[in-house]
C-alpha positions in Angstrom: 16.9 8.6 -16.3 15.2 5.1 -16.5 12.1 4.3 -14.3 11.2 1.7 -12.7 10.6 0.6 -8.9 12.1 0.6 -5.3 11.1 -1.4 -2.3 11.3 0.5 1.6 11.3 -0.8 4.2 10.2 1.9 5.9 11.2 3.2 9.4 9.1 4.0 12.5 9.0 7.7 12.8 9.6 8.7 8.9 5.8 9.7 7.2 5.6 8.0 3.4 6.1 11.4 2.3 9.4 11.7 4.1 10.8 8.3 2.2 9.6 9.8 -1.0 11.6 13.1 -0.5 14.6 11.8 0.7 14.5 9.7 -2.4 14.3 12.5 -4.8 17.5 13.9 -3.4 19.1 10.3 -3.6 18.0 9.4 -7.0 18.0 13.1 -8.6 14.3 13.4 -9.7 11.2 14.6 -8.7 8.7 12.2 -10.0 8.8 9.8 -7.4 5.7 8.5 -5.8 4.1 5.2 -3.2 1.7 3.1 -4.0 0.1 3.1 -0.5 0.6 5.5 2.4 1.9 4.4 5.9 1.1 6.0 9.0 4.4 7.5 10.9 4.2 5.0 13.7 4.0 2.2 11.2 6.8 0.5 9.7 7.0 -1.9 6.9 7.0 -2.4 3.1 6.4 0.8 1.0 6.5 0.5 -2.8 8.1 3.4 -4.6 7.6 4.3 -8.2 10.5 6.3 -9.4 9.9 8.7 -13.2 7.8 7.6 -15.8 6.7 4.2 -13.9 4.9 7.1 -11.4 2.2 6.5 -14.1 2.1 3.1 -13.1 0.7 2.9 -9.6 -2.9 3.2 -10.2 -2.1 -0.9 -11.5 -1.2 -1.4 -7.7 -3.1 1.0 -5.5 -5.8 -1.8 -5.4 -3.4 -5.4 -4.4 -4.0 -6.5 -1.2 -2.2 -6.0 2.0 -0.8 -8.0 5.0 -0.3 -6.4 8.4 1.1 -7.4 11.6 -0.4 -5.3 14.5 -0.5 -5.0 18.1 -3.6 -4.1 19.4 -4.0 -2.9 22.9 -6.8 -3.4 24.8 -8.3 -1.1 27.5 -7.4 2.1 26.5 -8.0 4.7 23.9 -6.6 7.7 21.9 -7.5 10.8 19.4 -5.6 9.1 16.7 -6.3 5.3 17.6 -2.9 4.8 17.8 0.4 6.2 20.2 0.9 9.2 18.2 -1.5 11.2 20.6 -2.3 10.8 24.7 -3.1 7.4 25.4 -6.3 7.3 28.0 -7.3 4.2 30.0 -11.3 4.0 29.9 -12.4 2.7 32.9 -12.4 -0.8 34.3 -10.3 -1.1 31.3 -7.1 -2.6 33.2 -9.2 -4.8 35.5 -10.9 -6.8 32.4 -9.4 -9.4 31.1 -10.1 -10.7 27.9 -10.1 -14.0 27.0 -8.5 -15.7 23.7 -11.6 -17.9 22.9 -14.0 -14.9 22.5 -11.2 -12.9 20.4 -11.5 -15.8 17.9 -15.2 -16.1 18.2 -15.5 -12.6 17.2 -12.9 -12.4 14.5 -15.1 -15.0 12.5 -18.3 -13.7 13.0 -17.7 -9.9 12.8 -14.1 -9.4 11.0 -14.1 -11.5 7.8 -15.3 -10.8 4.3 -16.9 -7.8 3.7 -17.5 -5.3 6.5 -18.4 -1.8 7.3 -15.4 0.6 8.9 -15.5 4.1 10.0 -11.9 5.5 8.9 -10.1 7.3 11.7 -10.9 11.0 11.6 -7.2 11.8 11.6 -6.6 9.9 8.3 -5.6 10.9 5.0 -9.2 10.7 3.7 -10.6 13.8 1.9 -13.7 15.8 2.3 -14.4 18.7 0.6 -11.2 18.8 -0.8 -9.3 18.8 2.6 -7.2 15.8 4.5 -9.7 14.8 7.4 -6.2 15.3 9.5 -6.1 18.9 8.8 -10.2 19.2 10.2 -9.1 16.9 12.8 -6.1 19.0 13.9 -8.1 22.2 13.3 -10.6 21.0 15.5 -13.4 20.5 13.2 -16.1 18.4 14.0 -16.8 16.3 10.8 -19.4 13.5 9.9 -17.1 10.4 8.7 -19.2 8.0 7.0 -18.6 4.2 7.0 -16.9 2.5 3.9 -16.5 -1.0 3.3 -13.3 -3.1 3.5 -12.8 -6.5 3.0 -10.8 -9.0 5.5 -9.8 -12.1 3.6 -7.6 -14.0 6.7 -7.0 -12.8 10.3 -4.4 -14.6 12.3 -3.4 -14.5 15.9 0.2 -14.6 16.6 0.0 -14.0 20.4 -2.2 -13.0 23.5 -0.9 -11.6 26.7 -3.7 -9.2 27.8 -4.3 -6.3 27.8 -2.2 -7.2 23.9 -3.0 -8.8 21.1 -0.6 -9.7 17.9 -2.5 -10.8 14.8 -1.9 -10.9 11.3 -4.6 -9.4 9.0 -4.8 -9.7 5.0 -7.1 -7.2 3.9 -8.5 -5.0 0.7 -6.8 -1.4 -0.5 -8.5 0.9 1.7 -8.5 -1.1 5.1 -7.6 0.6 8.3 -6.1 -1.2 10.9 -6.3 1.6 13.4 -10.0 1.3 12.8 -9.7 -2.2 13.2 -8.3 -2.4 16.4 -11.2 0.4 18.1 -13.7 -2.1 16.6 -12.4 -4.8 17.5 -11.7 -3.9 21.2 -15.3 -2.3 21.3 -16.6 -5.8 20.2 -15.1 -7.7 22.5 -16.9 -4.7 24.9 -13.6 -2.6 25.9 -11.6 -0.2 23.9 -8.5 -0.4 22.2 -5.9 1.0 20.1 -3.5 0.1 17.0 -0.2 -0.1 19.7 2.4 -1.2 17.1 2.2 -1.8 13.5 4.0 -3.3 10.5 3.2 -3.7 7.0 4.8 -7.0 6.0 2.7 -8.1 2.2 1.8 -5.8 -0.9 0.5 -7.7 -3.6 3.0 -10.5 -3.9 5.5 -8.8 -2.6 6.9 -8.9 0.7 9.2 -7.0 3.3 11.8 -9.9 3.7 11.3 -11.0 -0.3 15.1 -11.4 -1.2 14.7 -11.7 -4.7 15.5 -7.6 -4.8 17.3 -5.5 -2.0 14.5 -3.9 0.5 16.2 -0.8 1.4 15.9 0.8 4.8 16.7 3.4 7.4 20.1 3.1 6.7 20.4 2.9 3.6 18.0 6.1 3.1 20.5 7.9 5.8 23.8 6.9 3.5 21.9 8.0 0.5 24.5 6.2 -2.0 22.6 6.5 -5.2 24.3 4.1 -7.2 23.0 1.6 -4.7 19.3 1.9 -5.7 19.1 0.3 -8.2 15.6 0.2 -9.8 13.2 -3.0 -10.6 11.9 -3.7 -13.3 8.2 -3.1 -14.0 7.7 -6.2 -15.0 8.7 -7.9 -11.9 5.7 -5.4 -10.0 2.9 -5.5 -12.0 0.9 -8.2 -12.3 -0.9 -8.1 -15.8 -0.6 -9.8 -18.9 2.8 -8.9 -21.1 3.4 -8.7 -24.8 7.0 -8.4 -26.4 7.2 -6.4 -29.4 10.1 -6.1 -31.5 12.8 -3.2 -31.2 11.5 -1.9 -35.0 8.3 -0.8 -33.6 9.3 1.0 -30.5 9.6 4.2 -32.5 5.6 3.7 -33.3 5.2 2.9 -29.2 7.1 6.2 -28.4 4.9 8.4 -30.8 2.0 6.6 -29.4 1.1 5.3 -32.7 -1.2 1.8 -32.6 0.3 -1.0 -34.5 -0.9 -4.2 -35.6 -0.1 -7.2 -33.2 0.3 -11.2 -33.8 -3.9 -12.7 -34.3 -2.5 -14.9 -31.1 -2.2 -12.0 -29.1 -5.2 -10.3 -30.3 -7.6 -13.3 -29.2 -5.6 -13.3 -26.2 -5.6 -9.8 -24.6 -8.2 -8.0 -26.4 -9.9 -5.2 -24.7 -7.0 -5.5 -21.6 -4.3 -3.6 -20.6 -0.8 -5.3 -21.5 2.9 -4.3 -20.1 4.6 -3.8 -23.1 8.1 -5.4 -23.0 11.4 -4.5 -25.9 14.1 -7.0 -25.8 12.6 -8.4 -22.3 12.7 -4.8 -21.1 9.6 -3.3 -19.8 8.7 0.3 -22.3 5.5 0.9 -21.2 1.8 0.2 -20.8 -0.5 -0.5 -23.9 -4.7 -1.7 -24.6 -5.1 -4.1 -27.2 -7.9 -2.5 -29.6 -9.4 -3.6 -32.4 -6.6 -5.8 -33.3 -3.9 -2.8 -32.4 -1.3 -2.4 -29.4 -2.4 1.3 -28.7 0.4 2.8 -26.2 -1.1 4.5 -23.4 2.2 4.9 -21.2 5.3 5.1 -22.2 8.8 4.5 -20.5 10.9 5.3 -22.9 13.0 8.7 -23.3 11.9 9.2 -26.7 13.5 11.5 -29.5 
């Protein structure tokens, strides 16, 4: 089958794992895989690789990623979010905070680089096991801080005890995380309340340039309705065409000599390797050679 990508938009309630399995039964294979995992509670875009292109998502593990979140204020839970009992801490109805003092500490302790303890029930590993599984087994683990980056925060609205805001922020960024620490900033508690992942990359939930698939479409499971996307319309990295002669070189992983141009021009990088405006695979320019590293192609 070919390979390529799918976008999800995917539904409140349904783990990333869930969209990827109902895929396999839609689409009839079982290399299928997500570039970034969504908590169950979450909704939003979820980019699925489908065969060969699997190979592909370590080029877009790392883009960056827009969220729109509710935070609540004034209350706290296990999992940071609704997915567990939701606890008022005390006085935590009575405050109220004020919109000024939310911006004020946005900008001086929420953008650019920062320090963020993940959530304990998170897909994190230590010692080999899901944090999760400790959490739900009710072992008591050291998590240590990591650092994420926050390029933009935005507030859309503020009706206490909730806040909606907009964040743009590195791979590896918990919003969950965000919200306890931005609630215990502002000197209360708080919670990821809602949740919705809206930007990948350059990609984007509503982009109508390709069919975002959801809940209904995963439920119908019509398989000649997924259509896949082209690599070269997900990855953003440099592209070389080479000619149909040489794709039986690219498929036996054979380097081959490329235009001097293209030498100068993407030596020592990885290139999306396109046939006929097609994408076949992923190469390195070496020494003067397109060296295939993955290929798309069912080869003979």
């Amino acid at each position: 089958m070919k390979s390529g990508f799918l976008l999800v938009d995917k539904p409140k309630g349904w783990t990333s794992f869930d969209v990827c399995a109902k895929l396999r039964g839609i689409v009839g294979t079982k290399r299928i895989g997500h570039t970034g995992t969504l908590d169950p509670f979450a909704t939003g875009l979820l980019i699925i690789a489908v065969g060969k292109a699997t190979k592909m998502i370590p080029f877009l593990e790392k883009d960056k990623k827009t969220y729109e979140a509710k935070v609540r204020f004034g209350v706290t839970s296990e999992t940071l979010d609704p997915e567990s009992e939701v606890v008022a801490i005390e006085g935590g109805k009575e405050r109220m905070i004020e919109e000024a003092d939310i911006k004020t500490v946005l900008s001086e302790k929420f953008a650019g680089k920062i320090q963020q303890v993940p959530p304990k029930y998170s897909a994190l590993k230590v010692n080999g096991k899901k944090m999760y599984e400790l959490a739900r087994e009710g072992k008591e683990i050291e998590i240590k801080s990591r650092e994420a980056e926050i390029f933009e925060t935005k507030i859309i609205d503020h009706e206490s005890p909730y806040l909606d805001i907009e964040i743009t922020a590195a791979a590896g960024f918990y919003v969950r995380s965000f919200a306890r620490d931005l609630a215990q900033a502002l000197g209360s508690d708080g919670i990821c309340w809602e949740l919705r992942r809206t930007k990948v990359g350059d990609l984007r939930v509503s982009d109508n340039r390709w069919e975002v698939k959801n809940e209904e479409d995963l439920q119908t499971g019509e398989k000649d309705s997924f259509s896949l996307i082209d690599p070269k319309e997900i990855l953003k990295i440099p592209q070389i065409e080479i000619e149909k002669e040489r794709l039986d070189d690219f498929c036996g992983g054979r380097a081959f000599d490329v235009a001097q141009g293209d030498q100068e021009r993407l030596k020592d990088k990885k290139v999306l390797v396109l046939s006929e405006n097609e994408s076949v695979g992923i190469g390195e320019i070496l020494h003067g050679k397109l060296q295939p590293r993955i290929v798309l192609l069912e080869c003979k």
